[in-house]
N, C-alpha and C positions, 0 to 999 in steps of 0.2 A: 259467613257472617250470621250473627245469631239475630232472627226476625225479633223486629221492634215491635211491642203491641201498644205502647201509649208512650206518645211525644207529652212537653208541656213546654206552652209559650205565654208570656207574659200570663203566668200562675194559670193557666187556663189547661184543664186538659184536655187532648185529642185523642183518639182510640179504641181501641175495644172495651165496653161498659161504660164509657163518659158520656157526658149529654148531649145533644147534639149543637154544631159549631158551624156559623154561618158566617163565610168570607165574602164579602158583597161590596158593591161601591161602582163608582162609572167606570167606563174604559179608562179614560185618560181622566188627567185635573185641564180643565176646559176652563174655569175660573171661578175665581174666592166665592162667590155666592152661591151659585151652581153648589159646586164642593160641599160646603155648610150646608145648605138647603138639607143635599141628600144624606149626608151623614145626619141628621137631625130627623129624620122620617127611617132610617133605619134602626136610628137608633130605639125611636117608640117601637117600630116594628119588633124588633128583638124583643122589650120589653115584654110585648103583647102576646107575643108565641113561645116565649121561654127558650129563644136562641141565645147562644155565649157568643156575639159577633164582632169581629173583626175587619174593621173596613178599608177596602182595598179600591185606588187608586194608584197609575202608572204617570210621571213623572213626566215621561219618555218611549212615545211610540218607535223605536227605533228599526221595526220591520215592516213597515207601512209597505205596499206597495206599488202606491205613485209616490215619486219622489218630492212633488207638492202638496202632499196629503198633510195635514196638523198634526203635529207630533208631540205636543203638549209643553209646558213652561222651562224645560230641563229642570236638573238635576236641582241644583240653590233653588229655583222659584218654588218648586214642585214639594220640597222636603217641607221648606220653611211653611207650605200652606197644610199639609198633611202634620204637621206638629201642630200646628193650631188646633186641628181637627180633634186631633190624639188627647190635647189637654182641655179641650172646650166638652168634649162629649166624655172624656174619660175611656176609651176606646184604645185598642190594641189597633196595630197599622200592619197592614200588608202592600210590596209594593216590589218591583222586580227587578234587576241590574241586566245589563249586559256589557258591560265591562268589569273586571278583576275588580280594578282599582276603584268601582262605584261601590263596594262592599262597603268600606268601612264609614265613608259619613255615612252611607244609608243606615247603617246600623245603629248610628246615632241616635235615629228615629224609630224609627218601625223595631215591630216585635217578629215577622217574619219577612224572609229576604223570601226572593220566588224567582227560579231560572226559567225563561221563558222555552218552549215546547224545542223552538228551533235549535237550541243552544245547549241541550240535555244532558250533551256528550261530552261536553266543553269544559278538559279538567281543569284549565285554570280557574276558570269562571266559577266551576264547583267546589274546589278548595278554597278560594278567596271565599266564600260568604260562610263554608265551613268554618273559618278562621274568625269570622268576626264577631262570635259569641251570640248571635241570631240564630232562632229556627230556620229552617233550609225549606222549602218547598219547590221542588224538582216536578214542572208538567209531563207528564210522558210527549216525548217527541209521536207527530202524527205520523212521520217513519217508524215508528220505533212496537215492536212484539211487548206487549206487557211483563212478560217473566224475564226480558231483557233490561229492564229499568232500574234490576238490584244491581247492576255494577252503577250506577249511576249514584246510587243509594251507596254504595261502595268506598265511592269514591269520598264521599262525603264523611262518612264514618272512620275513615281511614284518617282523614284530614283534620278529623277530635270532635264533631258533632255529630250525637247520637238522637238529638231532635228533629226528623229527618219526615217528610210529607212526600207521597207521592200524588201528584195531580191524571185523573183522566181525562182527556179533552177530545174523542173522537181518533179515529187513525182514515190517511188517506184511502180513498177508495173510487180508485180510476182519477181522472182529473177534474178541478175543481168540486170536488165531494167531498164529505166524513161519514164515516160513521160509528159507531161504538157499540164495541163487544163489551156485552155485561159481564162474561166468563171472565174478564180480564181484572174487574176488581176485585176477586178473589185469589186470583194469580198473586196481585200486586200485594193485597193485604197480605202473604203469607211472609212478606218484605217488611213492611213499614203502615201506618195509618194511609188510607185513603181518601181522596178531596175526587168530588165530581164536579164539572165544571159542566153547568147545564148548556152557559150559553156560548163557548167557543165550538162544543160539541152540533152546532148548529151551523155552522158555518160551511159557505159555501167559496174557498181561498180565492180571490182572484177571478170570480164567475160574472161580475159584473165588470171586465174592463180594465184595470187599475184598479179597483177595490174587491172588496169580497162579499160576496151576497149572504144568504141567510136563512134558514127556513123558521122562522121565531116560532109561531104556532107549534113546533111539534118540542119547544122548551117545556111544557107542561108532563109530554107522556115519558121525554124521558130523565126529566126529574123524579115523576113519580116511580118508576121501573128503575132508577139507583135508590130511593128508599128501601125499593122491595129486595133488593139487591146486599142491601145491607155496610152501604157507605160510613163511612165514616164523619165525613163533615162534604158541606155545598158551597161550592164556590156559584156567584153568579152576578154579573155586570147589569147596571141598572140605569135607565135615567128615565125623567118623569117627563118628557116626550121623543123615545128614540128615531122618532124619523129625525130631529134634529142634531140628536147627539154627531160629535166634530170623529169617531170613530166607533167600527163593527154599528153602524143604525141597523143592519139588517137583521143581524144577532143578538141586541140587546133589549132584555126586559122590561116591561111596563113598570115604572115602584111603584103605580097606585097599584096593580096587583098583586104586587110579591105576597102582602100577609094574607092574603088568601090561597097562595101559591104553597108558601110554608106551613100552615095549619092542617093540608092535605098530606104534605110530605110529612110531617107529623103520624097523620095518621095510619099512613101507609109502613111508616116504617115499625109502629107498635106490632100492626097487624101480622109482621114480616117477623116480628123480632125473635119466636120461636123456632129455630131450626127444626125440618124435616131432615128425618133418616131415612134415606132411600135402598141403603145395601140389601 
């Protein structure tokens, strides 16, 4: 397969040499105000730091695991609020499926489909949203070797979509751990565009019980160390008080601090942007 260097989703481009592209929004849609609220404060945010953002909300927590955990409004409640979103702020959507058949109303909506880490491999799942005329963004599974994720990417391109994102979000490391090889977004760019995902790369699966803990504070170093790294775009979950957010509180970002969060990432990645030749 011939390496993708620049995707475009709803007119927006992703890539090598684009500007930089900021996928953000809560874990879940927790409800209409909530929603609104934060799209509306990222949206200044964006303005203010010169991000092309994309706001991202899940519908449908469907790998929670306790099985009474909140899993957000399903599929009709979740779309129809994220379409308001979409036409009230003028906003590109991002939002993820785990079944086939969720591809095509989702595509309805949103400008990128997104397979969740667990499900990477899962060719139906990656053909149907191949199929649906949507950008594809594929998380790397926390199983999963980096230079392993272009069949995944494969599989997608195969299926007639060549707008194809790969996500880094951590890989397992012992039990209840992550952590993230930088060496890998390289690996991965030589595939497709890459998206860093500051704040699932934090996560601690499952370490608190039934849920998954978190180490939030170190969102900072390794946001800034994918700038220097030379990402592509950031992905990162926010709410504006995560001890109470209804999913990942342990994981998820301050939004009174993201624009100060991003003005650094900014700055790190100008810093970065000259390759060194080391041969």
């Amino acid at each position: 397969m011939q390496s993708i260097d620049t995707i475009t989703a709803a007119g927006v481009q992703i890539g090598r040499g684009a500007p930089p592209v900021l996928l953000a929004g809560p874990c879940v849609v927790e409800n209409r105000g909530l929603l609104l609220s934060i799209a509306e404060s990222l949206y200044r945010i964006a303005e203010n730091t010169g991000f092309r953002l994309f706001f991202k909300a899940s519908f449908d927590k469907a790998n929670r695991s306790f099985s009474r955990a909140f899993r957000g409004p399903g599929m009709d409640a979740g779309l129809q609020l994220l379409d308001e979103v979409k036409n009230r702020f003028q906003l590109p959507i991002v939002t993820d499926i785990h079944l086939p058949e969720q591809a095509v109303p989702v595509s309805q909506v949103v400008d990128i489909i997104q397979i969740p880490a667990f499900l990477c491999r899962q060719t139906d799942l990656l053909c149907a949203a191949a199929a649906a005329g949507r950008a594809v963004n594929i998380k790397k599974g926390q199983f999963m070797a980096p230079s392993d994720m272009r069949f995944a990417v494969e599989k997608v391109v195969d299926a007639g979509c060549s707008d194809v994102l790969l996500t880094e979000r951590g890989t397992s490391f012992g039990y209840n751990d992550l952590v993230v090889d930088f060496r890998g977004i390289r690996h991965m760019q030589a595939v497709c565009p890459v998206v860093f995902d500051a704040t699932h790369s934090v996560q601690q699966p499952g370490a608190e019980g039934g849920a998954s803990g978190g180490v939030r504070e170190c969102i900072p170093d390794l946001t800034l160390a994918a700038a220097a790294a030379g990402v592509d775009a950031l992905f990162m979950e926010v709410h504006p008080d995560p001890s109470a957010a209804l999913s990942d509180a342990a994981s998820i970002f301050p939004l009174g601090k993201m624009e100060n969060l991003l003005k650094r990432f900014l700055a790190v990645r100008e810093a970065a942007a000259e390759p060194m030749d080391v041969r």
